[in-house]
N, C-alpha and C positions, 0 to 999 in steps of 0.2 A: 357130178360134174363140177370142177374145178372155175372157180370165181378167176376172171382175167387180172393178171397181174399189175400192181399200177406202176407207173414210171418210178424209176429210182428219183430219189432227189427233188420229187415236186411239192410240196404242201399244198391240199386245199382251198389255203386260204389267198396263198399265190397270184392265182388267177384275178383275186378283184384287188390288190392292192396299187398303187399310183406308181405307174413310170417313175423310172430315178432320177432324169429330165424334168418333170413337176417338182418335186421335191428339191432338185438343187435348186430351179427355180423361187421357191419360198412358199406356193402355193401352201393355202392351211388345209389339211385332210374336212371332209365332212365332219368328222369326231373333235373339230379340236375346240378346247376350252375356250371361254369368254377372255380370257387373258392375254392368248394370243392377239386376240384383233384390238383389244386396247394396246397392244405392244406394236401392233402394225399400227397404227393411226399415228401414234409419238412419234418414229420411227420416218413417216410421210410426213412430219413437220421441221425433220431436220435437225432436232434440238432446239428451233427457234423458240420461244416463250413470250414473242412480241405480239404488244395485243393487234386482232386485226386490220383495223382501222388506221394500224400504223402503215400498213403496207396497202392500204387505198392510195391511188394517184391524186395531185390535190382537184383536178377536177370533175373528179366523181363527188366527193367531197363537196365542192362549191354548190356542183347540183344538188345535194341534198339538205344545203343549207338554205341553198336559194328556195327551193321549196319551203323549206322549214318557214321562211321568212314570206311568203307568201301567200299561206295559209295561217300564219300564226292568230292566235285571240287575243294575245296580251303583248304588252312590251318584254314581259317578264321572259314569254316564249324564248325570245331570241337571246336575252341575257342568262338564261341557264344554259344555252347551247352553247356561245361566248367563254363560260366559268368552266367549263369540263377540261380543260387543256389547253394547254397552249397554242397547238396548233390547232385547234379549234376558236382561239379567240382573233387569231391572226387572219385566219380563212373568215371568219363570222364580219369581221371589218372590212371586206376587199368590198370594190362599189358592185359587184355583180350580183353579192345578197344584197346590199342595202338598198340599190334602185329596185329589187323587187319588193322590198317590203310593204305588207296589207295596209288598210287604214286601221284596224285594229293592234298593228305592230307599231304603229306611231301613236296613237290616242295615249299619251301619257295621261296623267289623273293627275289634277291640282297636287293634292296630296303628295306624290313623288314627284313633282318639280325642282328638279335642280341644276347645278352645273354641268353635271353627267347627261342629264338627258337632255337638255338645252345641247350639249354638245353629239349628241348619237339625232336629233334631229337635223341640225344642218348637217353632219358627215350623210346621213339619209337624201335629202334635200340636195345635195351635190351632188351627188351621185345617179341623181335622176328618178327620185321618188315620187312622184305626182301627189301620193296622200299626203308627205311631211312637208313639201313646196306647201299645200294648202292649210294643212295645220300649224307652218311654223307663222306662214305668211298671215293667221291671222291673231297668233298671239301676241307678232310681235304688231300688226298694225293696231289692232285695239288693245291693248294690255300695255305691250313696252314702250310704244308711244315712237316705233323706225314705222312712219310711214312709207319714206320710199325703199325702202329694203322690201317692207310686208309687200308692197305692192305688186313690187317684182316679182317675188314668191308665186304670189297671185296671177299674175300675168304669166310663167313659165308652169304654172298645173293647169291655167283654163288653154296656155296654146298645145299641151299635150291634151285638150280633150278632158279634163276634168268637170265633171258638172258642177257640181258644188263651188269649184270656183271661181267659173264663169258663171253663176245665181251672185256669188260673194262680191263682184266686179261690177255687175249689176249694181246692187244696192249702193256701192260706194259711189258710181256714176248719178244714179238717181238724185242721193242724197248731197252731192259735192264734196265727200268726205277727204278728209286731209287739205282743205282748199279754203272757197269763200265760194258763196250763194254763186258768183259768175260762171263756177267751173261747174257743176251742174250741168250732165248731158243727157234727157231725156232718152234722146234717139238712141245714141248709143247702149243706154239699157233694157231699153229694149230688142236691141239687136241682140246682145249679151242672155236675155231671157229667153228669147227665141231658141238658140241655140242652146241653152241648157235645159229646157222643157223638148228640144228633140230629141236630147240624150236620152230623156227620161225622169228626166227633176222635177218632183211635185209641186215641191214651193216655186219653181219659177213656171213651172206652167198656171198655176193660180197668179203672181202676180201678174204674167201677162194676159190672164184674162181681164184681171180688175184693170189695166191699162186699155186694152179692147174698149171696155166698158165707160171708161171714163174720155179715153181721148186723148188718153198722157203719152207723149212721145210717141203716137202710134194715130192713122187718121180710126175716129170713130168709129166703133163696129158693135152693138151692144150684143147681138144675135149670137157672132161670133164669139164675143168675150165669155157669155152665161153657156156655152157650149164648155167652152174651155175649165168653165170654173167647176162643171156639171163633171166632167173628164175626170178633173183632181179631184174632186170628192169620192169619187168612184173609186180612186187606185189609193188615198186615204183608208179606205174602206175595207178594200181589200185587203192593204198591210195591215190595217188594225187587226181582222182576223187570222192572218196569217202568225202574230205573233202572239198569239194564248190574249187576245182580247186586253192585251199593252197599248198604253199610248204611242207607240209608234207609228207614221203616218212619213217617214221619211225627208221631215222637214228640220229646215236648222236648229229648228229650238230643240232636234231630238239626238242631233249630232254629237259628237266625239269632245270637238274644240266648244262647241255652244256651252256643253257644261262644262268646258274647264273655265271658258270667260263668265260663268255665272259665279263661280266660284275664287274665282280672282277677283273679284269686287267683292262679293261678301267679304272676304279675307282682308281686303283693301278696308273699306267700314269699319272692321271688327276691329282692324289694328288702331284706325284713325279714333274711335271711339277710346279705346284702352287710356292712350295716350292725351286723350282731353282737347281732341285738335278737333276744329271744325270741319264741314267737309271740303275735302280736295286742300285741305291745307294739311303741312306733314309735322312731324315733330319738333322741327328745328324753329317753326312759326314759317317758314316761308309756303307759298301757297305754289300750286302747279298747273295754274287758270284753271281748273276745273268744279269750282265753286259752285256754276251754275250748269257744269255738263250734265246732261239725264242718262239714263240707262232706260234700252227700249222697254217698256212696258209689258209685254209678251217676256212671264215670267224664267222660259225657259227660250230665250234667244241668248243673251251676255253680251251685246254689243252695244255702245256707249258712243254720245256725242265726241265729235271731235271741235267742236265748234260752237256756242251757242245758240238755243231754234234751230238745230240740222235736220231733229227728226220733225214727222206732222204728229201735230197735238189732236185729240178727239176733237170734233166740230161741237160736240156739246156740253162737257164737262171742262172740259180743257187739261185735264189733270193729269191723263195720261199722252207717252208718247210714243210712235211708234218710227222705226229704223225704214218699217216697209208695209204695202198693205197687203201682204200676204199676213206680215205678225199681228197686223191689227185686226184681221179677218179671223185669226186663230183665236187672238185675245178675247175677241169679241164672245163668239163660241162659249170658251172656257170660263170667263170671269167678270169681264168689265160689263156685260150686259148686265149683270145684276148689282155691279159697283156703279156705274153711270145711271141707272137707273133710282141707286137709295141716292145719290149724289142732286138729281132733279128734284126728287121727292125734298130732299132738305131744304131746297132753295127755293121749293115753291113755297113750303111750310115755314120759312124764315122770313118772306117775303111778307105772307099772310101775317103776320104776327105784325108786324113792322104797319103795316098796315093799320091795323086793328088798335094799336096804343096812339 
């Protein structure tokens, strides 16, 4: 029996090969090399060679600076993003990043203090920064000596709701700072502490318990105040552990700006010594009243008299002073109990002597 004939003209293979439609199309066969589809890829970019980023819109861009800037840990963050391009340092200055910017994107460090970052603070600050309003506002009140500039600083982060700057507005009220003994408002800082201890503020929640307690600018409440002071111990406590068993506890003396003003007086000392000057007197011999201003005693606050007797001295040594008594509840804690204490010990033991001959 004879096998059926096959078609003239057809091949086998015929049957599974790709319409000639696919093919002008450009379609790649199942079989085609690795080379083809890097050839199609170039080929979908047009020739272009520009990198991508150049053909981002600029407000995608902003977004991702403004983020950048809002999460950043260092000031550095935001000045490596600034260095990469031009159009990147152009976008990095617009006030849309810099009024986001963290408090860890303004915490300059003594150390890098300069005309540049003095100037990327207030660009920040104008722009609508609530952290660099409070950080500039307090280098420049206690350090550069523009009271009513810092102040204002100060006054435009606590009316946005800044804690820290409404505790800082506080203590300057309490104290009469930039003023004389007359300007001193009790009330007012109290009111000022109230509202930074609802934010959340430890330090102003303790000193307005020690207020409670005492009666100061607020009517007497001792129950209340030891409630309050029991409160900030507890959220003390809790940051302590929260941070690998650090002195952190969320108070100024652990703040950003606290140690660059501890460090700007060292600095201040260390130069004034070099040069053979007494204190608060400069190189030229002329003096800058500050002969007899203190610095608070709470080694890790850096905030300084502006005035003569601004801060309270300890009731029992006399020797130390402090800004607030939140710092001198810390100090207490950390140091002066055991320096106040060799300090009596001397003076009984100086007494007895004196005595005895």
């Amino acid at each position: 029996m004879r096998s059926p004939r096959r078609r003239r003209g057809v091949h086998p293979a015929a049957a599974t090969a790709p319409p000639c439609s696919a093919m002008a199309s450009g379609a790649a066969s199942p079989r085609s090399p690795p080379a083809a589809k890097k050839r199609a890829v170039v080929v979908a970019g047009d020739g272009d060679d520009s990198d991508v980023f150049d053909r981002l819109p600029d407000d995608i861009v902003l977004v991702v600076l403004s983020r950048l800037a809002a999460n950043a840990a260092s000031p550095a963050d935001v000045a490596s993003a600034a260095l990469t391009c031009r159009r990147f340092r152009e976008l990095a200055a617009h006030p849309a990043v810099l009024s986001r910017a963290s408090a860890a994107a303004v915490a300059v460090r003594w150390g890098a203090w300069s005309e540049a970052a003095h100037r990327f603070l207030r660009r920040c600050a104008a722009a609508g920064s609530l952290h660099a309003c409070y950080f500039l506002g307090m280098v420049r009140f206690y350090c550069l000596g523009s009271r009513a500039t810092g102040a204002a600083l100060l006054g435009r982060a606590a009316g946005g709701g800044h804690a820290p700057a409404l505790y800082a507005l506080a203590v300057v009220q309490f104290n009469g700072s930039g003023g004389g003994k007359a300007d001193k408002d009790a009330r007012a800082g109290v009111a000022l502490c109230a509202r930074a201890a609802w934010l959340g503020h430890t330090p102003a929640l303790r000193e307005l318990g020690h207020c409670l307690q005492d009666g100061y600018g607020a009517r007497r409440d001792a129950p209340a105040g030891r409630r309050l002071l029991l409160h900030a111990a507890a959220r003390e406590h809790l940051s302590w552990k929260k941070h690998n068993h650090g002195h952190h506890d969320g108070s100024a003396a652990e703040d950003a700006v606290s140690r660059f003003m501890v460090a700007w007086w060292d600095s201040h000392r260390a130069k004034a010594a070099a040069r053979g000057c007494l204190p608060g007197e400069h190189g030229d011999g002329e003096h800058d009243g500050g002969e007899d201003l203190r610095l608070c005693s709470h080694a890790r606050c850096g905030r300084r008299e502006t005035r003569r007797h601004e801060f309270r001295r300890c009731s029992v040594c006399g020797a130390a002073s402090y800004c607030s008594r939140a710092c001198q509840a810390l100090d207490w804690k950390r140091a002066h109990r055991a320096q106040c204490a060799a300090a009596r010990w001397l003076a009984a033991a100086a007494a007895a002597d004196g005595v005895a001959h």
